[in-house]
FIVEX-256337 format. One line per field, with one value per residue (C-alpha): residue number from 0; chain; x, y, z. Coordinates in steps of 0.25 Angstrom, whole numbers, plus 2048, in hexadecimal, padded with zeros to 3 digits. Last residue first. Example, Ala and Ser with C-alpha at 12.3 -4.5 7.8 and 13.67 -1.06 7.14 Angstrom:
num: c(1:0)
chaine: c(A:A)
X: c(837:831)
Y: c(7FC:7EE)
Z: c(81D:81F)
//
This chain:
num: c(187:186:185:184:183:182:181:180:179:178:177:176:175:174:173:172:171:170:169:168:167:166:165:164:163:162:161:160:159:158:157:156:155:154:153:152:151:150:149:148:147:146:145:144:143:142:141:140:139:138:137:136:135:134:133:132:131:130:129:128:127:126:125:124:123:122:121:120:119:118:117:116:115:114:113:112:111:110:109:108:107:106:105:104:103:102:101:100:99:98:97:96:95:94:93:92:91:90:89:88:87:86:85:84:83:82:81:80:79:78:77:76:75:74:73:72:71:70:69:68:67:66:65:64:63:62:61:60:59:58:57:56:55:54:53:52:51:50:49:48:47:46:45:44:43:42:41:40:39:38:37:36:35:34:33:32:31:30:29:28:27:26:25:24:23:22:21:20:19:18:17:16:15:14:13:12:11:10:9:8:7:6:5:4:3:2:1:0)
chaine: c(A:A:A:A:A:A:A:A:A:A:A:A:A:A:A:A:A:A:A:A:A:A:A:A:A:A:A:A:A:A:A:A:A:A:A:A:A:A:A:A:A:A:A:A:A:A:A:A:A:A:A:A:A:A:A:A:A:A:A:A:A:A:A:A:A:A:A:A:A:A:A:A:A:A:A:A:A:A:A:A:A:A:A:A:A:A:A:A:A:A:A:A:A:A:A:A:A:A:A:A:A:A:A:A:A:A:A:A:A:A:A:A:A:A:A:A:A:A:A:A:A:A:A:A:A:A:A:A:A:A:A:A:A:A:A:A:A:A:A:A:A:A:A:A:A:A:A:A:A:A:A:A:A:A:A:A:A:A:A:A:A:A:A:A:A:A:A:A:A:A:A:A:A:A:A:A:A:A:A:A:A:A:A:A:A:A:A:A)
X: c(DF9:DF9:DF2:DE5:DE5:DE7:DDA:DD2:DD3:DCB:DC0:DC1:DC0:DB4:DAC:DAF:DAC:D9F:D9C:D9D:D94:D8A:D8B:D89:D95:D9A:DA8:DA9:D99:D99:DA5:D9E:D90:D99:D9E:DAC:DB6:DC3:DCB:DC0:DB6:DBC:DC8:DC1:DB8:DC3:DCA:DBE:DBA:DCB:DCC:DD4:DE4:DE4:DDD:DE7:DF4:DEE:DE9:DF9:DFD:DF5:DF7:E07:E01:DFB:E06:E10:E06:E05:E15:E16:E0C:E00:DF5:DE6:DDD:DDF:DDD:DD2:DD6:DE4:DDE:DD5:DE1:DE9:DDC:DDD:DEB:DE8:DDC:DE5:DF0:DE2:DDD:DEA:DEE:DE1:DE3:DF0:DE9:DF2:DEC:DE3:DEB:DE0:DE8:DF5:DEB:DE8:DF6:DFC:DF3:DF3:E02:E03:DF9:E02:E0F:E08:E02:E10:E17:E0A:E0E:E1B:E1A:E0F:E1B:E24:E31:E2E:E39:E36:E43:E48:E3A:E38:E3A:E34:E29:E27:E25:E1C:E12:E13:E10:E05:DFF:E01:DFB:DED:DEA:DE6:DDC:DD0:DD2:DD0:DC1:DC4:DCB:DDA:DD9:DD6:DDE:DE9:DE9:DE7:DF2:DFC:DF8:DFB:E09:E0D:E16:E1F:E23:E2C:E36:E3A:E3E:E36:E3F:E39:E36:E29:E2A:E1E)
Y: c(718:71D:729:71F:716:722:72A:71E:717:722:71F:710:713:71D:711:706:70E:713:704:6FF:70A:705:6F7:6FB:6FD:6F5:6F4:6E5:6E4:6EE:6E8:6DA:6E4:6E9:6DB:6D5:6D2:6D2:6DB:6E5:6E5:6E3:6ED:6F7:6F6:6F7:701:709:706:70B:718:715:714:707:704:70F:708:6FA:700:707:6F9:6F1:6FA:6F9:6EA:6EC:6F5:6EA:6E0:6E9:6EA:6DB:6D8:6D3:6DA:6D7:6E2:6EC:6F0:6E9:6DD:6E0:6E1:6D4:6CC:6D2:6CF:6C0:6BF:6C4:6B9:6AD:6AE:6AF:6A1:69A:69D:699:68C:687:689:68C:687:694:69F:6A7:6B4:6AB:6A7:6B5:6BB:6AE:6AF:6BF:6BC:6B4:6BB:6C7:6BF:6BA:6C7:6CD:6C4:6C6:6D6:6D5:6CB:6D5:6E0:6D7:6D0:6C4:6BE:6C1:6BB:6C8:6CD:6C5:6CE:6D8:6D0:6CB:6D9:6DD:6D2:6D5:6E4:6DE:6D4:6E0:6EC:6E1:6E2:6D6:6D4:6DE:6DA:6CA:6CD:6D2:6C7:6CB:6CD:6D9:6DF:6D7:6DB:6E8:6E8:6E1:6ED:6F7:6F0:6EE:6FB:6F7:6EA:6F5:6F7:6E8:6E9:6E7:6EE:6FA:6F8:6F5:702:702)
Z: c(742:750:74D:748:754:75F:75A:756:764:76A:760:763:772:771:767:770:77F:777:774:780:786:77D:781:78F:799:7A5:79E:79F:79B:792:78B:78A:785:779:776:779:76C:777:76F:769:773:780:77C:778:784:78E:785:785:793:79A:790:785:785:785:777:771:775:771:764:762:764:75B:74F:751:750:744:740:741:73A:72D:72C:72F:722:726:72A:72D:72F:73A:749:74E:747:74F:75E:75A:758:764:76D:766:76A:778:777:770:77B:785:77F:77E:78D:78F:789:790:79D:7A7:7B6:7BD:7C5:7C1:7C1:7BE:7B0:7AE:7B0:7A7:79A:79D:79A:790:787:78A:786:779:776:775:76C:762:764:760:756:750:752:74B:74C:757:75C:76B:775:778:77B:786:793:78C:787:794:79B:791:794:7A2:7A0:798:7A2:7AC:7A1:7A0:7B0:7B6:7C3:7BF:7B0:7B4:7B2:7A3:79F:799:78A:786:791:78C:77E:781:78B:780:777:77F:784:776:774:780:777:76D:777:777:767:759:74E:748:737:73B:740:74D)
//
């Protein structure tokens, strides 16, 4: 995106990708049979729409930081309602601080340190276009991309989720990766 562009409503759309990752990354893998990441998203989406009057924010990363804390919210509120277990203050803390965390990890993955606001906007254009590119692959690469990069599991965790060998894994990684490469590079 311009820099130059001013942040409006219409440009929330383009997150979507991103938020799913982020969600899909973080929403526990037994519950994945009961929720789907795109409805916790589409909720997501629908709040920030209704709230984007109110957001002050001026950059993309303020954008995207906004953004994380409405989905955090969310899966916070849809795991706990599918529990139907008291609030605890602490968890709420704990899965604000994982979604962040998945958003941290998601941007090491993508570049070095960057400061300036020019630098952050196209690390987050970066972002987008990764979480675009990540939902695009086959069902078990992006499983297993997503497991091993964004939630830090071993080869043998992903087997174990996948029902594959650590070998297997690892050809689900490298294939992913290279199909990644073609999209990634035209979008910069």
């Amino acid at each position: 995106m311009d820099p130059s562009v001013p942040l409006s409503e219409p440009h929330l759309e383009r997150y979507r990708s991103y938020l799913r990752l982020l969600a899909e990354a973080r929403l526990d893998r037994r519950l994945q049979s009961k929720l789907d990441a795109s409805d916790i998203v589409q909720q997501t989406m629908l709040q920030a729409h209704q709230a984007w009057p109110q957001f002050r924010g001026a950059s993309e990363a303020e954008v995207a930081a906004w953004l994380r804390q409405i989905l955090a919210r969310n899966l916070l509120h849809t795991v706990r309602d599918l529990h139907r277990a008291r609030r605890d203050v602490l968890r709420e803390r704990s899965l604000e601080a994982a979604v962040d965390e998945s958003a941290a990890r998601l941007e090491v993955w993508l570049a070095a340190e960057q400061a300036t606001p020019s630098q952050q906007a196209v690390r987050t254009e970066q972002a987008l276009h990764t979480a675009e590119a990540v939902q695009s692959l086959p069902e078990a690469q992006r499983q297993a991309i997503v497991l091993y990069y964004w939630q830090g599991c071993s080869l043998a965790e992903i087997g174990e989720v996948l029902g594959r060998s650590p070998s297997a894994v690892a050809g689900l990684l490298h294939r992913g990766l290279k199909q990644l490469r073609r999209p990634l590079a035209e979008a910069e």
